[in-house]
N, C-alpha and C positions, 0 to 999 in steps of 0.2 A: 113471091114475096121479095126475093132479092133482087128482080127487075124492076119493081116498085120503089124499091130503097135508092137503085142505083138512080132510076130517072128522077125519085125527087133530090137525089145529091147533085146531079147534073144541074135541076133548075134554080137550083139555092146557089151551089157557087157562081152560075151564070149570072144571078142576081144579085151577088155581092160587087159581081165582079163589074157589072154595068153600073151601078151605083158608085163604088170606087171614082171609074173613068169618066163618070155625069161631075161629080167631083171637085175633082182635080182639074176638068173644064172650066167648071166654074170657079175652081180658083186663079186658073190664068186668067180667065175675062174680067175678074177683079184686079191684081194684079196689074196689065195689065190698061184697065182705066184708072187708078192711079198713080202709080208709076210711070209718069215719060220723062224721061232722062234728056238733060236738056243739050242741046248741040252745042260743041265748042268753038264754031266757029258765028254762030248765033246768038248774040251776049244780046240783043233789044228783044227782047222775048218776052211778048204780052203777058207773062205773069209776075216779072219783073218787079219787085215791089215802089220800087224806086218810079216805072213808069207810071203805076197804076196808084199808088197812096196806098195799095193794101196788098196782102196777098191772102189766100186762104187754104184750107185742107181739110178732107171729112175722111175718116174710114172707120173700119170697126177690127182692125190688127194693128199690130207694128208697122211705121211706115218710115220710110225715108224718103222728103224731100227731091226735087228736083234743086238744083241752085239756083240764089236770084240775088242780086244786087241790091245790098242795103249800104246806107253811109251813114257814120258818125251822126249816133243822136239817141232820141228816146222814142223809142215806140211802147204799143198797147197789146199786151196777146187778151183776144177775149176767146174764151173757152165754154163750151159746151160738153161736159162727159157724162158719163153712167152716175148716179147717186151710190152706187157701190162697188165701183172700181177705182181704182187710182190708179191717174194716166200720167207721164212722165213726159214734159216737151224739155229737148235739149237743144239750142243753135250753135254749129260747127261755124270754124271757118274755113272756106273751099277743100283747103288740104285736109282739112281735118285732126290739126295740129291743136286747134285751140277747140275748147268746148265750156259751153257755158247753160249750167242745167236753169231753166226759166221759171219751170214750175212745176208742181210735183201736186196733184190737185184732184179732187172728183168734184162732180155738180157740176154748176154753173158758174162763170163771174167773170174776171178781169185782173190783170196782174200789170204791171210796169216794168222795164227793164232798157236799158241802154247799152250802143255797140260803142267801143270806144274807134276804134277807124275802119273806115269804107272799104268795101270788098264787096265776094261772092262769098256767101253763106249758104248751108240748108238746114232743115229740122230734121232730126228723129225725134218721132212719137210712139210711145212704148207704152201700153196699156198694161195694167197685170194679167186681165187675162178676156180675151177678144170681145170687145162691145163695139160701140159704136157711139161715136166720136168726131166733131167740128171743132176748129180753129181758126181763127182771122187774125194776122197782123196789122197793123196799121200803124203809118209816123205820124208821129206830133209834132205840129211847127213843120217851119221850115230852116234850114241853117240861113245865118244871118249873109248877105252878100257884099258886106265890110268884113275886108280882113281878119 
């Protein structure tokens, strides 16, 4: 009986313990693909919002942002969340000195907000608690090229 005990205690922690490690894999291969950190000596960086007209982001946790170059104006965040989460998009500026919360939102829709000068930004998106979640930037207009 206490051989019995011991090998099913052996088989149980070994199987907590591989599940744990399956895991935690899978949270780095989330991790990451959305997290790539952009290079500092690499500022044309195709997801650039500035090159592209848009930028965008999916996850289903906290995320932060790689940085991308926005300039003075107005852009569009459309959102996609959980019907019973509220997710929180905030845009920093590079240093992370300045923060400006965008929207604070569940469901579906669209919001408006403006930078007031050009730089490198990123987003934190902060969910209450882990769903799964899209975002798209986009600028409106273009600035006028008279002074």
């Amino acid at each position: 009986m206490d051989i019995l005990f011991l090998l099913i205690m052996v088989v149980m922690v070994g199987l907590v313990g591989y599940m744990a490690y399956a895991k935690s894999q899978r949270d780095q291969r989330t991790f990451n693909s959305l997290y790539k950190p952009a290079k500092a000596d690499d500022l044309s960086d195709e997801h650039d919002l500035e090159s592209t007209g848009s930028i965008a982001f999916e996850g289903d946790s906290n995320f932060v942002s790689q940085k991308f170059l926005m300039s003075a104006g107005s852009y569009k965040l459309m959102y996609i969340f959980p019907e019973s989460v509220m997710v929180q998009v905030k845009l920093f500026s590079e240093d992370g000195s300045d923060k400006e919360i965008i929207t604070i939102k569940k469901g579906q829709g669209e919001v408006g907000f403006s930078v007031e000068s050009s730089g490198r930004y990123f987003c934190k998106i902060e969910p209450e608690k882990d769903n799964d979640w899209e975002i798209e930037i986009i600028r409106l207009g273009r600035p006028s090229l008279s002074g």
